[in-house]
Backbone atoms as SQL, in Angstrom:
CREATE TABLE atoms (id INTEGER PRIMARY KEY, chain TEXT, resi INTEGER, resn TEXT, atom TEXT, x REAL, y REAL, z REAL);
INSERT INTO atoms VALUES
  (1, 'A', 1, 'UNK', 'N', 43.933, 49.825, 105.913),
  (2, 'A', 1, 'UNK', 'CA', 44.883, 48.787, 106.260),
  (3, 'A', 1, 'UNK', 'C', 44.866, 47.708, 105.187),
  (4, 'A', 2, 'UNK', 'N', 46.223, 47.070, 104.711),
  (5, 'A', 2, 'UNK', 'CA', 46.102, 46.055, 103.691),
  (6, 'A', 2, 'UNK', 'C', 46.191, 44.533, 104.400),
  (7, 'A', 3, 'UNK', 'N', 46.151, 43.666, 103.588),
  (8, 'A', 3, 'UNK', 'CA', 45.993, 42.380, 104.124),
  (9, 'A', 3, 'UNK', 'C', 47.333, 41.611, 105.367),
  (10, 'A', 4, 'UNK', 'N', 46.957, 40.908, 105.935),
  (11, 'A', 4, 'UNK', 'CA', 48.274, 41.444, 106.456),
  (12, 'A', 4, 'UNK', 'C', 49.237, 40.256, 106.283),
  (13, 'A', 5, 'UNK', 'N', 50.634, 40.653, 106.253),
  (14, 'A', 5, 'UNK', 'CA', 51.537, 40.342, 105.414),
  (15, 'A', 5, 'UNK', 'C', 51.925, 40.724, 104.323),
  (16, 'A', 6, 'UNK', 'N', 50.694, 41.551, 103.610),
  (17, 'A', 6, 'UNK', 'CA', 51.210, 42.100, 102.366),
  (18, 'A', 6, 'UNK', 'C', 51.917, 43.563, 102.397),
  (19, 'A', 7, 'UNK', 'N', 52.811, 43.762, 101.520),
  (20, 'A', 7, 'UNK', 'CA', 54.009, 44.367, 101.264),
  (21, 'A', 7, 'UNK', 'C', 53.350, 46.007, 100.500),
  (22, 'A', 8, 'UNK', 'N', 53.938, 46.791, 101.683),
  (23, 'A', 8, 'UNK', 'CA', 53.792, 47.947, 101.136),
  (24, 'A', 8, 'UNK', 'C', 54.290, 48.361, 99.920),
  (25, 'A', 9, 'UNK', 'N', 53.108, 49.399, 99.186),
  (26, 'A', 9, 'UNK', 'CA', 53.599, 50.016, 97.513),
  (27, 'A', 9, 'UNK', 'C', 54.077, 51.181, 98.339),
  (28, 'A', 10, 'UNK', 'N', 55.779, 51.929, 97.604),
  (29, 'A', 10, 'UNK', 'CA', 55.841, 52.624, 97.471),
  (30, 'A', 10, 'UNK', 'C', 55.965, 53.188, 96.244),
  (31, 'A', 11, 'UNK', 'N', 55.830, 54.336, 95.748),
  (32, 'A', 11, 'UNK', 'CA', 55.894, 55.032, 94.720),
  (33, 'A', 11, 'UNK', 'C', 56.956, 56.010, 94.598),
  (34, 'A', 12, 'UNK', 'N', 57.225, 55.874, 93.591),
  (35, 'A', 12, 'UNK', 'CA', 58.500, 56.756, 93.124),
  (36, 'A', 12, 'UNK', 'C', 58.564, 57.319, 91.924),
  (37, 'A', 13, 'UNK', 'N', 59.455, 58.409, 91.891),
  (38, 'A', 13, 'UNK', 'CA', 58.907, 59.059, 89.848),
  (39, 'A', 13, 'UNK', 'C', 60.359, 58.445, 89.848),
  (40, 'A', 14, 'UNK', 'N', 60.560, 58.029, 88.197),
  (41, 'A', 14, 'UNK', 'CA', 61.692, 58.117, 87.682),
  (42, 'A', 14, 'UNK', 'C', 61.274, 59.039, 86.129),
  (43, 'A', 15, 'UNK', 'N', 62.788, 59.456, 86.006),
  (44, 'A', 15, 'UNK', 'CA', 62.894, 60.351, 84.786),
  (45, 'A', 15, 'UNK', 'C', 64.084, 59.974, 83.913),
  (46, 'A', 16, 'UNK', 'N', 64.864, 59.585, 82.810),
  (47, 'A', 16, 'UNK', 'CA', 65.361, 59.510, 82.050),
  (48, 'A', 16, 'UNK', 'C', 65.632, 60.257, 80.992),
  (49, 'A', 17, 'UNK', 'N', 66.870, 60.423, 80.887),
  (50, 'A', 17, 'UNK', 'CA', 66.918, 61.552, 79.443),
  (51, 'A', 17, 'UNK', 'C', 66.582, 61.153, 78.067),
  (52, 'A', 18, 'UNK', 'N', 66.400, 59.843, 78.559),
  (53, 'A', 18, 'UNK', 'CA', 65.973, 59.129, 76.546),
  (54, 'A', 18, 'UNK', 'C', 64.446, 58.810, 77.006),
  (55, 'A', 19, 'UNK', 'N', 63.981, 59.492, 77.520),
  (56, 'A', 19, 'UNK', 'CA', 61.973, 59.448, 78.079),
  (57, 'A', 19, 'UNK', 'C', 61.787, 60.898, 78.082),
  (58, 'A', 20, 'UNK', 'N', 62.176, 61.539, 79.416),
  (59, 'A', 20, 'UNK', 'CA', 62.646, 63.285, 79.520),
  (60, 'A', 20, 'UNK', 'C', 61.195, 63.391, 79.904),
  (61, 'A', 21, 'UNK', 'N', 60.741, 62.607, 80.540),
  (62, 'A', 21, 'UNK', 'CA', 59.120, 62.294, 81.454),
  (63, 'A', 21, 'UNK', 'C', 59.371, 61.936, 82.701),
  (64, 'A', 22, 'UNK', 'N', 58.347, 62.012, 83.167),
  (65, 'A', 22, 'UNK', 'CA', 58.122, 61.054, 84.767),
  (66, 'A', 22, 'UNK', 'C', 56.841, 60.350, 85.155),
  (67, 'A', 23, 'UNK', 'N', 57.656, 59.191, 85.677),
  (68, 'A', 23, 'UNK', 'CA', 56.553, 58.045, 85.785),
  (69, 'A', 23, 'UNK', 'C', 56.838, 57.592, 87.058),
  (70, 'A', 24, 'UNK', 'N', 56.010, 57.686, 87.611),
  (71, 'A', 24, 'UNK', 'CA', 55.515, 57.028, 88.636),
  (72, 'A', 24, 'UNK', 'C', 55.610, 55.508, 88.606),
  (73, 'A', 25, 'UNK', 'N', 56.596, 55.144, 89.727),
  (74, 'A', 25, 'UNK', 'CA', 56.887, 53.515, 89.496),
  (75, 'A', 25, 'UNK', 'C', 56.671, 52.864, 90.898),
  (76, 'A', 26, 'UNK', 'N', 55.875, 51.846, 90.988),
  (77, 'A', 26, 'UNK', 'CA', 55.931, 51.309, 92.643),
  (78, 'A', 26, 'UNK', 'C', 57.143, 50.248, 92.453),
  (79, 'A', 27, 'UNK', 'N', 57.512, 50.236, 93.712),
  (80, 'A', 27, 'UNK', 'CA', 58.723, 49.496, 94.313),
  (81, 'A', 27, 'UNK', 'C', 58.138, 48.237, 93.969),
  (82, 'A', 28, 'UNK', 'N', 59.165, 47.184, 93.425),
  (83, 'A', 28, 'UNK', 'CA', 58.486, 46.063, 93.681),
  (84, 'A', 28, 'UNK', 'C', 59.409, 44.598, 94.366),
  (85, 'A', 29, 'UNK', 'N', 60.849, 45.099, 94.161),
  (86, 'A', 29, 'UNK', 'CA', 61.338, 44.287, 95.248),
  (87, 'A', 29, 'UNK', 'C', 62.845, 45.105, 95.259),
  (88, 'A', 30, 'UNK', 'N', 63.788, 44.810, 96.612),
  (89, 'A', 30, 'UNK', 'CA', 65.188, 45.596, 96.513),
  (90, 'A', 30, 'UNK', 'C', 65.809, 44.085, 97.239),
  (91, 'A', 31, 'UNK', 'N', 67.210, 44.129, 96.227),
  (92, 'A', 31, 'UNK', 'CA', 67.737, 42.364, 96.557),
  (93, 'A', 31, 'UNK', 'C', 69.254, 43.265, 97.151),
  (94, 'A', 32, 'UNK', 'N', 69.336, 43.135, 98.186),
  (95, 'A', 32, 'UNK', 'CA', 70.941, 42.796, 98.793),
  (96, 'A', 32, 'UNK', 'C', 71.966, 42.450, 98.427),
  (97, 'A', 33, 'UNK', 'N', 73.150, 42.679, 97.685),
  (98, 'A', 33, 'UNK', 'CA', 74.389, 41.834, 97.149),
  (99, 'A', 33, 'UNK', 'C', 75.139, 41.272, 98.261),
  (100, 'A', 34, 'UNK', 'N', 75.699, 42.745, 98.916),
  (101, 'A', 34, 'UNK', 'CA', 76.912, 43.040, 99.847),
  (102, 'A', 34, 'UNK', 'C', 76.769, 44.103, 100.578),
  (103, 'A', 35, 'UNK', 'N', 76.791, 44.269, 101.583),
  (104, 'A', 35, 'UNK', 'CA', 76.874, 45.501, 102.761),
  (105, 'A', 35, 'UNK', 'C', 77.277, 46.573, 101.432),
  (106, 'A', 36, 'UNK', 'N', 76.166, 47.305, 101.695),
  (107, 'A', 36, 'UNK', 'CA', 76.608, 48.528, 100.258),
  (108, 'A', 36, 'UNK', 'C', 76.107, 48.806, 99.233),
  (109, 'A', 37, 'UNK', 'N', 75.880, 47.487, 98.742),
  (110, 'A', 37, 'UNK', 'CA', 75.143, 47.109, 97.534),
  (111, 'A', 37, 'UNK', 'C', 73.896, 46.457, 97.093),
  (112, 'A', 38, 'UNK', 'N', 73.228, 47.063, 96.514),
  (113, 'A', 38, 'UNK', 'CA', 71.701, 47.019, 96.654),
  (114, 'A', 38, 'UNK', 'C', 71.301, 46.926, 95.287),
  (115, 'A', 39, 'UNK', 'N', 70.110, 45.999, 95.307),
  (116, 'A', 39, 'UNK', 'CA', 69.678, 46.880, 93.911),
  (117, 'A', 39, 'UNK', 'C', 68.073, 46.942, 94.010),
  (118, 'A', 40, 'UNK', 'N', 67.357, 47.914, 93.524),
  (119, 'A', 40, 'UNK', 'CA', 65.667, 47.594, 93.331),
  (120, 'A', 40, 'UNK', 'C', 65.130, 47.832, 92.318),
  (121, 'A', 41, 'UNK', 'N', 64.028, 47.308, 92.123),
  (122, 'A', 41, 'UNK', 'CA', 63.472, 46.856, 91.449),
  (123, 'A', 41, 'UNK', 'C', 61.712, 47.592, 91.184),
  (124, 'A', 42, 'UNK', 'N', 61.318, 48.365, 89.977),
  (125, 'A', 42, 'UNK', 'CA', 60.032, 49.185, 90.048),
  (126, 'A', 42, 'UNK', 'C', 59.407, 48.744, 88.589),
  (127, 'A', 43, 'UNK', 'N', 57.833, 48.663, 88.667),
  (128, 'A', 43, 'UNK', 'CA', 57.211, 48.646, 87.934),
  (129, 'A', 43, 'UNK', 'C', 57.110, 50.331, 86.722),
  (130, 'A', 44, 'UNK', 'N', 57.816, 50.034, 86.031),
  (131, 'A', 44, 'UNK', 'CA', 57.759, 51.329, 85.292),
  (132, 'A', 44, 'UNK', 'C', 57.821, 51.059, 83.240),
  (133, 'A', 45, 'UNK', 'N', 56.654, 50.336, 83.180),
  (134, 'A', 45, 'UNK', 'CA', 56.491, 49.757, 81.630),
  (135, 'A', 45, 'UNK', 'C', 56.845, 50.911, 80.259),
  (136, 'A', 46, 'UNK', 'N', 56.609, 51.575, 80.035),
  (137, 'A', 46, 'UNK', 'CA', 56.998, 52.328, 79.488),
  (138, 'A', 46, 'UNK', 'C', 58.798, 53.214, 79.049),
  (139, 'A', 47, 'UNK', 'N', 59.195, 52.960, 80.867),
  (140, 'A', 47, 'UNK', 'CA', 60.340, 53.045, 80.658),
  (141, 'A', 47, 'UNK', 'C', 61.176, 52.463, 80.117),
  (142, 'A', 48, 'UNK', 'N', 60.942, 50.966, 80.901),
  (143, 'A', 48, 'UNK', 'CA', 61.434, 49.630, 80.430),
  (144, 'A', 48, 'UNK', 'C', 61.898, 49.570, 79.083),
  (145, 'A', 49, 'UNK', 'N', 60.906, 50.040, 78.210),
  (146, 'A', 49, 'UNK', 'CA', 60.930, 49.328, 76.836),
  (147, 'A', 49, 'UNK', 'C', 61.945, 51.144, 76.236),
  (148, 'A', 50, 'UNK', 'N', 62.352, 51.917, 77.282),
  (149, 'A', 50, 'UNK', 'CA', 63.152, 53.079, 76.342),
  (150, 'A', 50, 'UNK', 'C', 64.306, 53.215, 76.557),
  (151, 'A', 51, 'UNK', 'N', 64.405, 52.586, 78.073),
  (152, 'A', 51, 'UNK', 'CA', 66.847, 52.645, 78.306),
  (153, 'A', 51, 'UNK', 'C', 66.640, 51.284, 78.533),
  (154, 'A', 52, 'UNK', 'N', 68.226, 51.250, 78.794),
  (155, 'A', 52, 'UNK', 'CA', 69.278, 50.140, 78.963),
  (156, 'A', 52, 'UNK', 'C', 69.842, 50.026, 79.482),
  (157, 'A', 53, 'UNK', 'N', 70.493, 48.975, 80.322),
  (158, 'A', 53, 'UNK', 'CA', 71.662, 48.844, 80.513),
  (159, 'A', 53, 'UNK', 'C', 72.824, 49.653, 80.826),
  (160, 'A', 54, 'UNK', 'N', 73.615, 50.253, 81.799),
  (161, 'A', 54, 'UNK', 'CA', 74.350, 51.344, 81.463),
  (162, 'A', 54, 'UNK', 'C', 73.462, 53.170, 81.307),
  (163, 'A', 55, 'UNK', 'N', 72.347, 52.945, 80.958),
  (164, 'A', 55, 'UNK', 'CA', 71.979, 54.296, 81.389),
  (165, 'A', 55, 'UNK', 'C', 71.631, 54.740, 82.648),
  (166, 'A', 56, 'UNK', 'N', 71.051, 56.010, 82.888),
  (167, 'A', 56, 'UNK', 'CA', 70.869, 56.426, 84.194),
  (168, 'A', 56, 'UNK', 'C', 69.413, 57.294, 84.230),
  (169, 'A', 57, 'UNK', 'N', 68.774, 57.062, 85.438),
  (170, 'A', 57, 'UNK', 'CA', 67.664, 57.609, 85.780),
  (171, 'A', 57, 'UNK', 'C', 67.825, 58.502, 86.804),
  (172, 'A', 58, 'UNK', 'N', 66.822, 59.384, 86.765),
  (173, 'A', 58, 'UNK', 'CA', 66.429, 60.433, 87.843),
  (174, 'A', 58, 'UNK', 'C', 65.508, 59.929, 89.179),
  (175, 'A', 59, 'UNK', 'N', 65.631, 59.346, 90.209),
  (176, 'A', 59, 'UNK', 'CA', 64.857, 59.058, 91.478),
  (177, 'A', 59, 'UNK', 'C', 64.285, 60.370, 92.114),
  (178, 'A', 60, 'UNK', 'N', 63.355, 60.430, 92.237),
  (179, 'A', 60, 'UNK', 'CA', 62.677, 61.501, 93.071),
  (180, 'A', 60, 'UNK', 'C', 61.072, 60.493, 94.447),
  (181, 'A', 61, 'UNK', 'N', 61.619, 60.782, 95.229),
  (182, 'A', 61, 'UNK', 'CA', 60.453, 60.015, 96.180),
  (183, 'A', 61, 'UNK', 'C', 59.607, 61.213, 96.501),
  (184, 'A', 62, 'UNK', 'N', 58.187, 61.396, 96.051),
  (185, 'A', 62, 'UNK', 'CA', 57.239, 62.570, 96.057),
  (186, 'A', 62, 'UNK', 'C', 56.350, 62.545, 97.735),
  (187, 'A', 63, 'UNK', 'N', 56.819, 63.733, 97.900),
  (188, 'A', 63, 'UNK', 'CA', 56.467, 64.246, 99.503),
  (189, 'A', 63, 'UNK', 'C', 57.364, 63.821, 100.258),
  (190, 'A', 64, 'UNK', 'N', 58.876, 64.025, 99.985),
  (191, 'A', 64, 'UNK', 'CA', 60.052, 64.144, 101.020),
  (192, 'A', 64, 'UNK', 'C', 60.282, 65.358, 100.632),
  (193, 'A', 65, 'UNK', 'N', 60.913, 65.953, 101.709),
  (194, 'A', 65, 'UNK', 'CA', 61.924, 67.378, 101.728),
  (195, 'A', 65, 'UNK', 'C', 63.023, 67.184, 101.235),
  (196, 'A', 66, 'UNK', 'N', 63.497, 66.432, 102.158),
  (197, 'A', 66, 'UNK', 'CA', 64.764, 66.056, 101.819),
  (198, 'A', 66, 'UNK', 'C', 65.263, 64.548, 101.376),
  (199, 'A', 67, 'UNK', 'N', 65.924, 63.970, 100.318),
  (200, 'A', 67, 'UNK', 'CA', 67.064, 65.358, 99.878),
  (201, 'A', 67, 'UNK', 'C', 66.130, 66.060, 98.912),
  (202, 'A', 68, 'UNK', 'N', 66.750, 67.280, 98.789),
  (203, 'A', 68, 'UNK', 'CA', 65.690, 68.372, 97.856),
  (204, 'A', 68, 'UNK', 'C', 65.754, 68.251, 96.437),
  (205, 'A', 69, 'UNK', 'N', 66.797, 67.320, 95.735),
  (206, 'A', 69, 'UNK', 'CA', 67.178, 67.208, 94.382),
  (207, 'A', 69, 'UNK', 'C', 66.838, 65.706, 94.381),
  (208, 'A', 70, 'UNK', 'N', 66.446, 65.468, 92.988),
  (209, 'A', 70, 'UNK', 'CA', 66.712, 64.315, 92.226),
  (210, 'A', 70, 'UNK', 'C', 68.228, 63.868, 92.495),
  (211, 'A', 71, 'UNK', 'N', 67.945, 62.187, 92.553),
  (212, 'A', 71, 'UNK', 'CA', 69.054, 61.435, 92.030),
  (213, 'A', 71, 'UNK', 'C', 69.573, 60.521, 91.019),
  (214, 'A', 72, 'UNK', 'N', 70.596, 60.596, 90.541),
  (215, 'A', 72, 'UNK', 'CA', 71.257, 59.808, 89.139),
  (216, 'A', 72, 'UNK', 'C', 71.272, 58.275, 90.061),
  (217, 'A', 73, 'UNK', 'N', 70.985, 57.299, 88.995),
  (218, 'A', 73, 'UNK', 'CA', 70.865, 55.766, 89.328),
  (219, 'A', 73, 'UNK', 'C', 70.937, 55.280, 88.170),
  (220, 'A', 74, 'UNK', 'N', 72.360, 54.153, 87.829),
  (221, 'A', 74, 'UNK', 'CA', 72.284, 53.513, 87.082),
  (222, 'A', 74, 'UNK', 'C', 71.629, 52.378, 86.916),
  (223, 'A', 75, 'UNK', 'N', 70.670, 52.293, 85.509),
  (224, 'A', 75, 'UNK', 'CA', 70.223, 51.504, 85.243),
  (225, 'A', 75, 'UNK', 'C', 70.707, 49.738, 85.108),
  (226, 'A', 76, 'UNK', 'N', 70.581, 48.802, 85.802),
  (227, 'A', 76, 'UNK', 'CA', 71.179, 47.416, 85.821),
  (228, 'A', 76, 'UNK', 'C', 70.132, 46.548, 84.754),
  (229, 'A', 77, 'UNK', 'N', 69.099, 46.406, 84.699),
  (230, 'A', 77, 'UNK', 'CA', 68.421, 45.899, 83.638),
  (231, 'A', 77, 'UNK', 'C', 67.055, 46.322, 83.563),
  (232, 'A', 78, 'UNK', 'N', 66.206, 46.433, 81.911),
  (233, 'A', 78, 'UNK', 'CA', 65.131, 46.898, 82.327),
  (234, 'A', 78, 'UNK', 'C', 64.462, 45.938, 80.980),
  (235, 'A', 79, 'UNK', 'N', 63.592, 45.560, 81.681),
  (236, 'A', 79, 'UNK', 'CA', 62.648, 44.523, 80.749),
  (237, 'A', 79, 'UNK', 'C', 61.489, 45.033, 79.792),
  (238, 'A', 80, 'UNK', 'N', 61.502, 45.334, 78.846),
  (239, 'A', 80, 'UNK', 'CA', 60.121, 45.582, 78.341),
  (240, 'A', 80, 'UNK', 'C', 59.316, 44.456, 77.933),
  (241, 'A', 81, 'UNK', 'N', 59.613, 43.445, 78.101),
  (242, 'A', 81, 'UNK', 'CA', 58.466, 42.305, 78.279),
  (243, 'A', 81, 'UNK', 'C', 57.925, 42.198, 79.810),
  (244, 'A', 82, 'UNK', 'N', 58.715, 42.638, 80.794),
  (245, 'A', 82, 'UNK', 'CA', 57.758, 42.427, 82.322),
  (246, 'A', 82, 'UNK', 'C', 57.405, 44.019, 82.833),
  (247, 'A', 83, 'UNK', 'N', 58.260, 45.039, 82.039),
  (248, 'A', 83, 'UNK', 'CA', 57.979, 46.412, 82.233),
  (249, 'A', 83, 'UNK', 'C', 58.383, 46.784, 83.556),
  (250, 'A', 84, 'UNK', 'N', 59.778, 46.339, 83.854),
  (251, 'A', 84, 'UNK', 'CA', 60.101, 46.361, 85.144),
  (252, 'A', 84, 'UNK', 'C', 62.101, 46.836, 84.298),
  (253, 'A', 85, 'UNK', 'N', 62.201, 47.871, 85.471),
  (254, 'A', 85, 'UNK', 'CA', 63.452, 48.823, 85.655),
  (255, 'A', 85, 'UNK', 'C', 64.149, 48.385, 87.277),
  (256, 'A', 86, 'UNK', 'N', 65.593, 48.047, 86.698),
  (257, 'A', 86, 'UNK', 'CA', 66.037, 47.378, 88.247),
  (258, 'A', 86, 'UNK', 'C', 67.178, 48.490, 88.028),
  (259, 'A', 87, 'UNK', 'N', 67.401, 48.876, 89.166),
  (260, 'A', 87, 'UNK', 'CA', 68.287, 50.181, 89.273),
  (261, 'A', 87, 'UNK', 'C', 69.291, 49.314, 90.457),
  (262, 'A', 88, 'UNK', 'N', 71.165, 49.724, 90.616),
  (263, 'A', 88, 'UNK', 'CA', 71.821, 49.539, 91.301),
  (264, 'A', 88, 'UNK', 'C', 72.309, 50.627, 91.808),
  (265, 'A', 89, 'UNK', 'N', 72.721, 50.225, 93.333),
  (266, 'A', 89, 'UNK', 'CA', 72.987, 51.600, 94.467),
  (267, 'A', 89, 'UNK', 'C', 73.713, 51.012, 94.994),
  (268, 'A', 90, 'UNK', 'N', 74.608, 51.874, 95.259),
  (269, 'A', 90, 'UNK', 'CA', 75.834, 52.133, 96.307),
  (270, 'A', 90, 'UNK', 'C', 75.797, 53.116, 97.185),
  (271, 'A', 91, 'UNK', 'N', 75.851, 52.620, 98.460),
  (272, 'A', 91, 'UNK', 'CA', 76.000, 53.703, 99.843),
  (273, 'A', 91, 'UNK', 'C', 77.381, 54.199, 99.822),
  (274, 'A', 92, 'UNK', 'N', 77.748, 55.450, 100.012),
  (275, 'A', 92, 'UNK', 'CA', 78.680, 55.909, 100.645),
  (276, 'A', 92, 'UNK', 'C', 78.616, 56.624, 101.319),
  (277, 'A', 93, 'UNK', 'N', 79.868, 56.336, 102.534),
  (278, 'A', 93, 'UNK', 'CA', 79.424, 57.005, 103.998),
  (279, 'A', 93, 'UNK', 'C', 78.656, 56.218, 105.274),
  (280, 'A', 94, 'UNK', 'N', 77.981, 57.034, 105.614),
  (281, 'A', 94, 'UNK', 'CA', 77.215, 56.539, 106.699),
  (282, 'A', 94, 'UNK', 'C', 77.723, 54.891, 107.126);
């Protein structure tokens, strides 16, 4: 059990075609725009400092079934001075 109040790590791989690796990134915050629109935010230093802006990553959450494939997520900003990758999402449907 962690302290309490404190905020669960999740972990996630991301993959990139200008990396063409996977790294393991914990969640580190997801900000709300608009019903729909989301964006979050993962510790992934290495990545950080290899896309941009406009590119896209591979999401995979390790030990789900489903969904059974990777997903494309465009990259919104990624810092290689804080080594942090903020990805934006859009729901459709549901």
């Amino acid at each position: 059990m962690g302290r309490a109040g404190a905020r669960p790590v999740f972990s996630f791989k991301l993959e990139s075609a200008a990396v063409r690796s996977d790294h393991r990134a914990p969640l580190l915050a997801r900000r709300l725009f608009t019903r729909g629109l989301f964006s979050v935010t993962f510790s992934a230093p290495s990545l950080a400092s290899a896309v941009g802006p406009g590119q896209f990553v591979m999401l995979e959450v390790p030990g789900r079934v489903r969904p059974y494939l990777r997903r494309a997520y465009s990259v919104a900003d990624a810092r290689a001075d804080t080594g942090q990758v903020e990805l934006l999402v859009k729901t459709i449907g549901a």
